[in-house]
Backbone bond lengths (Angstrom), bond angles and torsions (degrees), N, CA, C in turn:
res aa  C-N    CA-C-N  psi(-1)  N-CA   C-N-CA  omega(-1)  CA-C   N-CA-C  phi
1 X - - - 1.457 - - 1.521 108.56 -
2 X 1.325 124.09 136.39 1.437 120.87 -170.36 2.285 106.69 -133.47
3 X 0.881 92.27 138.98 1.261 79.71 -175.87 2.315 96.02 -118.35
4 X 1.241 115.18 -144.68 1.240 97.90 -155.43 1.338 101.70 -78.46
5 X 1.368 126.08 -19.04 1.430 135.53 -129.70 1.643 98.72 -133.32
6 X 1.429 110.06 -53.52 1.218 144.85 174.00 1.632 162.31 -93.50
7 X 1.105 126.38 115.16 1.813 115.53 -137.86 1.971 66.74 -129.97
8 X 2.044 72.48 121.63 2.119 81.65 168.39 1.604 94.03 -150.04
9 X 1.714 99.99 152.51 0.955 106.74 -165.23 1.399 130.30 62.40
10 X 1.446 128.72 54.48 1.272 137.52 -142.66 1.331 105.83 -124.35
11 X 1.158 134.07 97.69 1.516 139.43 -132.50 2.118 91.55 -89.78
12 X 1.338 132.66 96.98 1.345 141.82 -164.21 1.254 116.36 -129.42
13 X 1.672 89.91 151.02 2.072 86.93 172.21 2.214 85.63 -135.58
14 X 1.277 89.18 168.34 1.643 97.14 -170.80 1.542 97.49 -108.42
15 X 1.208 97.66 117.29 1.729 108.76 -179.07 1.732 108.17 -73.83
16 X 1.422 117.35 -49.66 1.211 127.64 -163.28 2.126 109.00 -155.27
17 X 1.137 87.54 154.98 1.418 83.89 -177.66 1.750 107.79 -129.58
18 X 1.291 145.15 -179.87 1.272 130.87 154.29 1.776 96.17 -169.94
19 X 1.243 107.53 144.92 1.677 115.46 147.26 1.294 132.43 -7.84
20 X 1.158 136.27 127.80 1.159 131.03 -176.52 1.649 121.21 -144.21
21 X 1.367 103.99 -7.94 1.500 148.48 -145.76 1.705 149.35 151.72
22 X 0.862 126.85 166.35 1.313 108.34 -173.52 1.416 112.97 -74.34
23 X 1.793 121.11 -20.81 1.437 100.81 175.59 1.134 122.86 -103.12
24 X 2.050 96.94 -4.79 1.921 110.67 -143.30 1.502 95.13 -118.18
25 X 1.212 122.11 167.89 1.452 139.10 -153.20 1.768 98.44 -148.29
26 X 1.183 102.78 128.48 1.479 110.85 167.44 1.717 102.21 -85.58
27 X 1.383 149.38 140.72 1.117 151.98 156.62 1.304 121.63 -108.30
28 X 1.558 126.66 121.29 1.179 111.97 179.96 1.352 108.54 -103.91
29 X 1.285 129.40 130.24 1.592 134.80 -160.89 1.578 113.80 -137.10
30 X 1.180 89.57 147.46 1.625 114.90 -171.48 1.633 110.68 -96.82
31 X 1.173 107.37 90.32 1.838 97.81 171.65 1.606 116.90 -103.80
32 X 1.140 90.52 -167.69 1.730 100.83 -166.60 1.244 102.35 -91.55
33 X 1.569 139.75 -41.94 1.148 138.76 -135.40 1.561 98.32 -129.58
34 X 1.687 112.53 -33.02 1.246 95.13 166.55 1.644 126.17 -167.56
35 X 1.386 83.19 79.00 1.031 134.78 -179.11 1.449 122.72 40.57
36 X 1.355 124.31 -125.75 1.987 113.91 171.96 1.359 92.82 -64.81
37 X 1.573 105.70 178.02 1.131 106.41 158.72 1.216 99.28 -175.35
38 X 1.759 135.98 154.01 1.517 140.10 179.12 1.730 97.93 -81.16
39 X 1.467 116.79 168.55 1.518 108.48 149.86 1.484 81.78 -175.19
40 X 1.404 94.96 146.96 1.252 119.40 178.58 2.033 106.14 -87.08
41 X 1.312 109.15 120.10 1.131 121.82 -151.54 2.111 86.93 -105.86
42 X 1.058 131.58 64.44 1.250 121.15 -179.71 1.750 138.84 -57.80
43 X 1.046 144.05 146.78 1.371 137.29 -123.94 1.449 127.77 -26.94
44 X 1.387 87.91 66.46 1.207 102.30 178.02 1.386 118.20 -77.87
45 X 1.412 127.99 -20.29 1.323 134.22 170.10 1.857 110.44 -71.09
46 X 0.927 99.92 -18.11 1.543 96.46 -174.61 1.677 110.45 -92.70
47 X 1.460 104.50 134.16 1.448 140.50 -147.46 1.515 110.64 -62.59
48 X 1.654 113.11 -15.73 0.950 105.52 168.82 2.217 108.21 -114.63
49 X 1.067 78.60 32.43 2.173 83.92 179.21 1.748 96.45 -74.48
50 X 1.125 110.30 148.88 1.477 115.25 178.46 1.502 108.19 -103.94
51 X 1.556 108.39 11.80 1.196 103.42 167.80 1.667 124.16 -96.08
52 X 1.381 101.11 -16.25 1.442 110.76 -169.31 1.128 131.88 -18.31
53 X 2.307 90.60 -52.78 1.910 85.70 -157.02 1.438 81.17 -109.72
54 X 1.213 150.09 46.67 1.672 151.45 149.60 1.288 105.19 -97.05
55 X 1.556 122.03 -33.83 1.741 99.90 -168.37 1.667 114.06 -99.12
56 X 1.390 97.08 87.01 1.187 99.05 -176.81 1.702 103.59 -134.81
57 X 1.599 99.93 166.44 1.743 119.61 -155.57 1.788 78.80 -66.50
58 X 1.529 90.73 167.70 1.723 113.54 170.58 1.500 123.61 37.28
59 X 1.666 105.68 35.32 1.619 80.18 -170.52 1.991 76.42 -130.20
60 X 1.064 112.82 172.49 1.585 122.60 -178.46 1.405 96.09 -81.27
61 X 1.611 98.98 126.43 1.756 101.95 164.12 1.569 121.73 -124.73
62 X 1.292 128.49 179.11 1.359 101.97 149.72 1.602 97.88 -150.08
63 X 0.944 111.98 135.59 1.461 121.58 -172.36 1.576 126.18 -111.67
64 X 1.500 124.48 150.32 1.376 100.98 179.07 1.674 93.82 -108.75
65 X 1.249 121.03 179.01 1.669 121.78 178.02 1.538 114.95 -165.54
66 X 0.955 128.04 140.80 1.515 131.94 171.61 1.527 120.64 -73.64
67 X 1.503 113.38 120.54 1.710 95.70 162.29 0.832 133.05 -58.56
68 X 1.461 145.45 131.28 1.665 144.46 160.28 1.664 105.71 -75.98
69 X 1.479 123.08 145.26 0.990 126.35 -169.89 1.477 134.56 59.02
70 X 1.423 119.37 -6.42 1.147 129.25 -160.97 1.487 125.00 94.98
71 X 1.435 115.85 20.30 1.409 154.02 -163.94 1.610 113.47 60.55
72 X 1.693 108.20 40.24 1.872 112.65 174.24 1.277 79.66 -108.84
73 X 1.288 144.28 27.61 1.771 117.72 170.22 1.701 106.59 -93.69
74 X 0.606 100.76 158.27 1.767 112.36 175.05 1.384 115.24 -66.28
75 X 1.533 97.30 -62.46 1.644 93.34 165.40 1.744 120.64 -102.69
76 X 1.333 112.44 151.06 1.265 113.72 162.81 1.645 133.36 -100.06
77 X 1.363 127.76 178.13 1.508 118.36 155.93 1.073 121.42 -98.33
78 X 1.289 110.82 142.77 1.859 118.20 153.14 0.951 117.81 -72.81
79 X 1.340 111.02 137.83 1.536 119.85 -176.29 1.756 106.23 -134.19
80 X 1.501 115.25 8.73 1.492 110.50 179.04 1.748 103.94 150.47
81 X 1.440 92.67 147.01 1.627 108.78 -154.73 1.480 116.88 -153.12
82 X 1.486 110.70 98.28 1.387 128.02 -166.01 1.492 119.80 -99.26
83 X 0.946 124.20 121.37 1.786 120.44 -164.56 1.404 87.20 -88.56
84 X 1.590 147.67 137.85 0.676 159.42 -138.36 1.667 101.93 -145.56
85 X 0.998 153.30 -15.97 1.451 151.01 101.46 1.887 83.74 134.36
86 X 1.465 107.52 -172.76 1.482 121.87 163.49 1.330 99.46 110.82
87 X 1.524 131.11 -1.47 1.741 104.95 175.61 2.156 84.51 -163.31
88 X 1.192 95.78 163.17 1.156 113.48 -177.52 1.312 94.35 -92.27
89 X 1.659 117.02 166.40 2.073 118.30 -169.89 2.053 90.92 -95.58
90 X 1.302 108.92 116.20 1.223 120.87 -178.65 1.920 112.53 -56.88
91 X 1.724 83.46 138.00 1.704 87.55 -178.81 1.153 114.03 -111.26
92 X 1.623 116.86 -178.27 1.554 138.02 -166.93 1.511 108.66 18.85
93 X 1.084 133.00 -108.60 1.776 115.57 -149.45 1.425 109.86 -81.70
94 X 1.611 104.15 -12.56 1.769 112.83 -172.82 1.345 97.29 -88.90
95 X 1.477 129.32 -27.19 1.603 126.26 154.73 1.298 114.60 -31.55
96 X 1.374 85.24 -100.93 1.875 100.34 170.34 1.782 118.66 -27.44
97 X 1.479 129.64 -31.98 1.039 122.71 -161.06 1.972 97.16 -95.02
98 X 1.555 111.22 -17.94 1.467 117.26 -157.76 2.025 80.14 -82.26
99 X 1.819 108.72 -59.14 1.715 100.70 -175.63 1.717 115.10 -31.03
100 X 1.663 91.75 -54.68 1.692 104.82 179.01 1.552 104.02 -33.06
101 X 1.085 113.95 -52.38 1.782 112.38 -152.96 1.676 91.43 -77.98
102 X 1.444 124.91 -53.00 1.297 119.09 178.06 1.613 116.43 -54.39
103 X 0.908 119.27 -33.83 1.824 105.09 178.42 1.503 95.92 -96.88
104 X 1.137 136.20 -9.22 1.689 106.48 150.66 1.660 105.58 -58.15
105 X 1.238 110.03 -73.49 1.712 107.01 -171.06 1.571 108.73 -46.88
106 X 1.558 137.09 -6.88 1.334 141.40 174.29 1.686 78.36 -73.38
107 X 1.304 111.89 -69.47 1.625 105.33 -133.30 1.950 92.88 -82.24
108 X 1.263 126.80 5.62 1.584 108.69 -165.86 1.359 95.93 -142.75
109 X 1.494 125.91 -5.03 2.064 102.85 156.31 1.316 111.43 -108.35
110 X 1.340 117.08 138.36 1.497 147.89 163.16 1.699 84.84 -35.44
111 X 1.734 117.26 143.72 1.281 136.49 146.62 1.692 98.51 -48.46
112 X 1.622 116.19 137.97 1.614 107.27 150.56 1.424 105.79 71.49
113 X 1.680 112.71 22.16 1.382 99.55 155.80 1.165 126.23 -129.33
114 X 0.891 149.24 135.61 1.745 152.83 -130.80 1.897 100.14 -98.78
115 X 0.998 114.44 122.62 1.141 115.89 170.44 1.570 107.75 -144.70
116 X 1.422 132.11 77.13 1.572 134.05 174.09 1.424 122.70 -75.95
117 X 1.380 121.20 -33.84 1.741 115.26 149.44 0.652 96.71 -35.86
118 X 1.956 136.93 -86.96 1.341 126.24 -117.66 1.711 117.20 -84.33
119 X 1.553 97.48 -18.67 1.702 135.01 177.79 1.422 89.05 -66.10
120 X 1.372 150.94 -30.22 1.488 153.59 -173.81 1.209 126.17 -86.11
121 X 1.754 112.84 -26.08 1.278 152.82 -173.68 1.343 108.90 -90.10
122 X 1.120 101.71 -35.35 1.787 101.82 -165.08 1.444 99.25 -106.47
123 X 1.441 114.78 -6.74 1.224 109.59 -161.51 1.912 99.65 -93.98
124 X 1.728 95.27 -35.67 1.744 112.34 153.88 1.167 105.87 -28.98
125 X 1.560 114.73 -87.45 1.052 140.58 -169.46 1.702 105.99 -18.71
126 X 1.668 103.17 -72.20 1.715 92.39 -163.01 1.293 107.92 -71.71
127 X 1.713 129.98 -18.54 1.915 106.75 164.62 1.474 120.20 -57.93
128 X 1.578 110.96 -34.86 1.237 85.73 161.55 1.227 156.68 -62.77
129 X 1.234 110.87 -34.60 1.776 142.07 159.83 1.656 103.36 -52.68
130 X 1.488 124.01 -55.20 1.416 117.03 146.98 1.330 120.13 -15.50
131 X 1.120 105.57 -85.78 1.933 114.55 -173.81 1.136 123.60 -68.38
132 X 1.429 124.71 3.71 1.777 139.01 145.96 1.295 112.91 -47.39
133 X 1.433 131.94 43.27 1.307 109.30 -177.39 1.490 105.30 -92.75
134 X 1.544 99.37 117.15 1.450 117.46 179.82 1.951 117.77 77.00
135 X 1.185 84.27 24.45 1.579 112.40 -163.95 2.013 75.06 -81.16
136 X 1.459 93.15 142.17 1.589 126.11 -176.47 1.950 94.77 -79.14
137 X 1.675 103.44 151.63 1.484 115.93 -179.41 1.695 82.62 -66.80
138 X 1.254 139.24 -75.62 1.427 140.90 -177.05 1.835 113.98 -3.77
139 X 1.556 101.15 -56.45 1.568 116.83 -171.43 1.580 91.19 -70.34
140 X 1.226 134.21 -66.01 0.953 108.06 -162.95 2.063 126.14 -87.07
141 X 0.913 97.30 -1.15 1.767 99.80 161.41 1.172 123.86 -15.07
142 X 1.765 94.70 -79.22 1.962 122.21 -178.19 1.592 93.40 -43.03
143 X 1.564 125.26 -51.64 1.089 100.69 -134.23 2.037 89.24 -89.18
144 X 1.372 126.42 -12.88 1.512 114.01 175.36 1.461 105.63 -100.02
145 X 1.547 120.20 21.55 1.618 115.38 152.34 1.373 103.55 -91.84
146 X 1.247 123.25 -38.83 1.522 130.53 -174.38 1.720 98.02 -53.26
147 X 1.195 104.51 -70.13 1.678 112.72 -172.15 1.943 104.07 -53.91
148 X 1.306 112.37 -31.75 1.359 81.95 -178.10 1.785 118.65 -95.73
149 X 1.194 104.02 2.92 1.434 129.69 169.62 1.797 98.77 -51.77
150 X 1.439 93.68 -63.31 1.334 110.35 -166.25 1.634 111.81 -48.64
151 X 1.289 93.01 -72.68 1.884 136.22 169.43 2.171 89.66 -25.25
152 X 1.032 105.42 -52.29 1.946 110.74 -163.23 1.579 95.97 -68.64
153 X 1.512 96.45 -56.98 1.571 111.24 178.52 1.902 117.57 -41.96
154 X 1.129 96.47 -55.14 1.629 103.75 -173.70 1.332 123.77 -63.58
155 X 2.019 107.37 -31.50 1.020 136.96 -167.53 1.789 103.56 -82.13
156 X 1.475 107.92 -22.39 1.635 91.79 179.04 1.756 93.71 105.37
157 X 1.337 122.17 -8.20 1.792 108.79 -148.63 1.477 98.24 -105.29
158 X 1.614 121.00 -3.80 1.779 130.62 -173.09 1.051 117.94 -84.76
159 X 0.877 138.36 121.20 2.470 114.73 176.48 1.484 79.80 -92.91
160 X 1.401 85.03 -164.45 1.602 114.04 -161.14 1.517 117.33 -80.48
161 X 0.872 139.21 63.20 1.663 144.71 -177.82 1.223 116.63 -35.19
162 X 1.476 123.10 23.23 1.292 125.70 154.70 1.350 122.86 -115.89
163 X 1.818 105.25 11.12 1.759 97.32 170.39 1.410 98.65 -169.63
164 X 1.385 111.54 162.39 1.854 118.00 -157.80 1.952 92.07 -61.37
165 X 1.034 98.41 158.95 1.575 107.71 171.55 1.338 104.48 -72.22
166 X 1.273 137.69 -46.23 1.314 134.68 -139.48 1.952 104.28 -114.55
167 X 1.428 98.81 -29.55 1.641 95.77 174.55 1.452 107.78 -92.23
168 X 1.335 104.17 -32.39 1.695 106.59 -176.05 1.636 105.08 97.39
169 X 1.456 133.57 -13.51 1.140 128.35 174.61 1.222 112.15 -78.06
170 X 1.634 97.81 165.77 1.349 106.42 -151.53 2.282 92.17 -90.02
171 X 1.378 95.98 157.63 1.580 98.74 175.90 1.428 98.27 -78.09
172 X 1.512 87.09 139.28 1.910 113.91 167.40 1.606 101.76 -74.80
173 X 1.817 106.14 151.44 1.364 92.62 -166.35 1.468 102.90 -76.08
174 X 1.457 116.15 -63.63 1.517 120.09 173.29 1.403 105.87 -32.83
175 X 1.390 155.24 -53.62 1.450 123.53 -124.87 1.999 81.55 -97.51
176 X 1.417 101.20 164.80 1.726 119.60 147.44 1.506 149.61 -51.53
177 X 0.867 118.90 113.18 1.450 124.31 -173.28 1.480 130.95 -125.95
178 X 1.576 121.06 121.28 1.249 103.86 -173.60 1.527 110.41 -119.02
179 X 1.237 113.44 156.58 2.003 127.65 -170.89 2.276 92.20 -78.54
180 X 0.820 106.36 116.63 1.758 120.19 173.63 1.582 111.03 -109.92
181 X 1.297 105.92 111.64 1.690 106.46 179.32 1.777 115.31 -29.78
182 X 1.453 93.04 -49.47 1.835 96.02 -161.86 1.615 97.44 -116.40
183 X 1.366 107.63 22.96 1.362 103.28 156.17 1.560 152.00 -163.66
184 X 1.570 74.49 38.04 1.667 97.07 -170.56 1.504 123.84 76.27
185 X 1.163 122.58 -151.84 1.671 138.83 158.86 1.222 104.08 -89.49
186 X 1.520 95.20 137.12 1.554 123.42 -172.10 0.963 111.55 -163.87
187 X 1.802 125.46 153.93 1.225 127.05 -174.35 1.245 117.16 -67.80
188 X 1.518 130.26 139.39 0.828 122.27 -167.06 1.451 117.80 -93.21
189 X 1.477 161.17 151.63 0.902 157.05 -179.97 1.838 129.83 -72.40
190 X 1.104 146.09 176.90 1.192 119.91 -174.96 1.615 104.19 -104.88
191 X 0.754 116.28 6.65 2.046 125.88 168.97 1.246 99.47 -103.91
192 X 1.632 152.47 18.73 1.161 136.88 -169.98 1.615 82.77 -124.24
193 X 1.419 120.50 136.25 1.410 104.13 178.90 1.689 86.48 -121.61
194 X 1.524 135.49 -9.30 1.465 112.52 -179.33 1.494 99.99 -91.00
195 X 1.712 112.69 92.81 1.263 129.32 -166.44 1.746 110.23 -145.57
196 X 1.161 110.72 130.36 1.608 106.74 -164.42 2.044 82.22 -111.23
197 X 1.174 109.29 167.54 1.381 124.61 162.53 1.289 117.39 -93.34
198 X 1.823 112.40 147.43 1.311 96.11 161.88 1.175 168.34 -0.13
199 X 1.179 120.66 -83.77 1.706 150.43 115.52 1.533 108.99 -14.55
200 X 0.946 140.51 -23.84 1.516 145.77 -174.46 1.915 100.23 -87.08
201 X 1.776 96.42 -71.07 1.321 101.49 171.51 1.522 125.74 -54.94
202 X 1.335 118.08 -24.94 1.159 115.78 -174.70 1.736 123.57 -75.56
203 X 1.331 99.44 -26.67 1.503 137.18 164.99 1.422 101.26 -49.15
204 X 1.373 116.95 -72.64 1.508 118.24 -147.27 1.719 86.64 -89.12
205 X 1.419 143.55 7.59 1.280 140.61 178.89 1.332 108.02 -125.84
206 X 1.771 114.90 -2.67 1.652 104.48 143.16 1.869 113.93 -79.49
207 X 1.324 101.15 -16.73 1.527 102.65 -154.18 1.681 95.53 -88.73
208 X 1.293 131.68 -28.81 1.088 121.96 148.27 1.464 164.13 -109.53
209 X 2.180 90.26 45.71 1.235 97.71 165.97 2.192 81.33 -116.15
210 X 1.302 136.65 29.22 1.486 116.82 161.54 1.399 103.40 -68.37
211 X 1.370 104.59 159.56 1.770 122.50 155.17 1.206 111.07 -47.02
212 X 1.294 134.48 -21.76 1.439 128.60 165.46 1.146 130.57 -123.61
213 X 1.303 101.28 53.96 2.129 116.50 -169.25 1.460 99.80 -17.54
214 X 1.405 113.76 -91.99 1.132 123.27 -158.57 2.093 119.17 -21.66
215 X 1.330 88.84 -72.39 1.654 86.21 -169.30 1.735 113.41 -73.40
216 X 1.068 121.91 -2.12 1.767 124.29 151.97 0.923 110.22 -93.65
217 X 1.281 139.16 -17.56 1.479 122.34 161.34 1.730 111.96 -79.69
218 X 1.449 115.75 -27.81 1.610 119.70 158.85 1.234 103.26 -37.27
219 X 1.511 114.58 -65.64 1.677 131.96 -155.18 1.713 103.02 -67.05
220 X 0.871 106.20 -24.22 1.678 114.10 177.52 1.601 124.46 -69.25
221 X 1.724 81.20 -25.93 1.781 94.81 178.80 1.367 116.21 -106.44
222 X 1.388 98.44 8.86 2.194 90.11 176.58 1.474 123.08 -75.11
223 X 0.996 107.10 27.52 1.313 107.59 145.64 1.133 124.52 -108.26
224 X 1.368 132.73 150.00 1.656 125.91 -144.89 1.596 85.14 -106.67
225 X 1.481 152.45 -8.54 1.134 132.87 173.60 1.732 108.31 -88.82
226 X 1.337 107.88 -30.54 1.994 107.26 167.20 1.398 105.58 -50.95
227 X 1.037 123.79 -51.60 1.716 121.14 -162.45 1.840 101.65 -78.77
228 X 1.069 96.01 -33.47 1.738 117.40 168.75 1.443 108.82 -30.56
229 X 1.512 101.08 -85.67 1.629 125.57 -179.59 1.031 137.36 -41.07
230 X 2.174 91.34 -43.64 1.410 104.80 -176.80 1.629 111.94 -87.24
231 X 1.036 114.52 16.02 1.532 116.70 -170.49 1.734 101.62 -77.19
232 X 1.671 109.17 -59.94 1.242 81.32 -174.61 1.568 140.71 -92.13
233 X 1.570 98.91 7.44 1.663 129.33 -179.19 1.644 99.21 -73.52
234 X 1.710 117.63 -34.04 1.594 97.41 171.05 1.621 101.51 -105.01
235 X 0.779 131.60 -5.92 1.221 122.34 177.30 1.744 100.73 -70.29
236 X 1.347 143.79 -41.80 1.200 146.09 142.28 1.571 115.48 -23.15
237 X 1.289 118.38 -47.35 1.575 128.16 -163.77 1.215 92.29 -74.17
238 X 1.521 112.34 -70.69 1.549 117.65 178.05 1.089 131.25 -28.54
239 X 1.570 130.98 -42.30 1.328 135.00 -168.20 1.100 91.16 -105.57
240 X 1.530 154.29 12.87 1.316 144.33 120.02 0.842 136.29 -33.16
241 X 1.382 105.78 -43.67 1.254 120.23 -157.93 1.696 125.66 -103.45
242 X 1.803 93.86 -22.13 1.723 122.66 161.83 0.916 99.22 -70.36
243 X 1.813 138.66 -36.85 1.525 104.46 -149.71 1.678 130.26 108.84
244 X 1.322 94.23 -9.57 1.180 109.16 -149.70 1.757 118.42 -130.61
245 X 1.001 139.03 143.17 1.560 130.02 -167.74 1.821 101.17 -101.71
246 X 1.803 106.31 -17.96 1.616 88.30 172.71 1.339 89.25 -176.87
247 X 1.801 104.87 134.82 2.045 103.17 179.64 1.365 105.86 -91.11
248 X 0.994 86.71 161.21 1.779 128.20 -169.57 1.754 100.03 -38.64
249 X 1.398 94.95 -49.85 1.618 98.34 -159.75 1.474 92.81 -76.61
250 X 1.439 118.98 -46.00 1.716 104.53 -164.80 1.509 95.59 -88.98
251 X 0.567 144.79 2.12 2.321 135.50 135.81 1.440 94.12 -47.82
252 X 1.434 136.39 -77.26 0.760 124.30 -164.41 1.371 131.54 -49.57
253 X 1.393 115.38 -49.28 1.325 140.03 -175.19 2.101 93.20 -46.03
254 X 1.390 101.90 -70.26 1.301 124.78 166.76 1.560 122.22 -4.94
255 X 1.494 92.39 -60.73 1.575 127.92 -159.04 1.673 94.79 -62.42
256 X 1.725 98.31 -50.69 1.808 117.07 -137.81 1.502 79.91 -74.69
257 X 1.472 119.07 -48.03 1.358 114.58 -158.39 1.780 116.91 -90.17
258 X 1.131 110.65 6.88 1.722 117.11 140.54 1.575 124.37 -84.63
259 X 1.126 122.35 29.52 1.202 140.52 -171.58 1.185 112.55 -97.92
């Protein structure tokens, strides 16, 4: 709910946090209603702030905050921060896989743009990663191909997975097809093996135009070679689309597990 000045009760999760001062914290946050947003989180580092152990990544919040400027400022204030309870903060690979999903939404929504589907989706997303306890990298795959399926889709960044980008025809079910950063769907070649079929794509591009993208586009991927394939055909799209040749979190991920 926002009034002219003021956004309370603001249903949020905290994508990223950083320095701002010695007591204060810049937060970059994900809401429902409108959308990322900066806010200046003030002594919040100091030992007696009652915000301390609430502002943390992946957990449900809801916050109230002040507009700056009449809400054209870049950054805003915090003015109050409610842990909103319902899932424990997800561990080992569902950790690492929940940061993953937050610095995509760092690096691919506009400040100040409203996205409440996808705020519903992601918000899915981390109970599930929650209830991974000791849940295998395997289990959770399907479910961060599904989300970034979604995430491409919402964003404008997907074409139509029922026909080549460049001829406009529709995919044959039998033949191969692969997702190309800068060029849509295209046939795929017979040395390219991260290649879904026809019938495969056509599946996961009924499943995300349903009223409930997300979990038919899950259902689209239970097979463990779909989520397989498509790993590194969007992982290509993705870092297109950031800017970027490789994120932070999967370097890291990378790093930990040459260890």
């Amino acid at each position: 709910m926002a009034s002219a000045k003021r956004v309370s009760d603001e249903p949020a999760y905290i994508l990223h946090q950083y320095d701002w001062s010695e007591s204060s914290l810049i937060l970059e946050v994900f809401t429902r209603h409108r959308g990322r947003v900066a806010l200046a989180a003030k002594g919040v580092k100091r030992h007696t702030s009652n915000f301390r152990p609430v502002l943390l990544p992946l957990q449900p919040l809801k916050l109230n905050y002040s507009l700056g400027a009449e809400g054209n400022a870049e950054i805003h204030t915090l003015k109050g921060a409610e842990w909103v309870g319902g899932h424990v903060m997800p561990q080992g690979d569902a950790l690492w896989s929940g940061m993953y999903l937050n610095e995509l939404l760092l690096r691919l929504l506009a400040r100040d743009d409203p996205y409440a589907a996808l705020f519903d989706i992601y918000a899915g997303v981390v109970r599930v990663l929650a209830g991974q306890h000791g849940g295998t990298t395997e289990a959770i795959e399907p479910v961060l191909r599904a989300f970034e399926l979604v995430l491409l889709r919402e964003l404008g960044h997907l074409p139509d997975l029922t026909q080549e980008s460049t001829t406009l025809s529709e995919v044959q079910a039998g033949l191969r097809y692969t997702l190309v950063a800068d060029g849509g769907l295209r046939q795929a070649s017979e040395y390219e093996r991260a290649a879904l079929t026809g019938r495969q794509w056509q599946s996961i591009e009924l499943a995300l135009q349903a009223d409930q993208p997300f979990p038919r586009t899950l259902h689209a991927l239970a097979e463990p070679e779909v989520a397989q394939a498509l790993k590194p055909q969007l992982r290509n799209l993705l870092q297109y689309h950031c800017g970027s040749t490789m994120l932070r979190t999967r370097q890291l991920m990378m790093d930990l597990q040459s260890l």
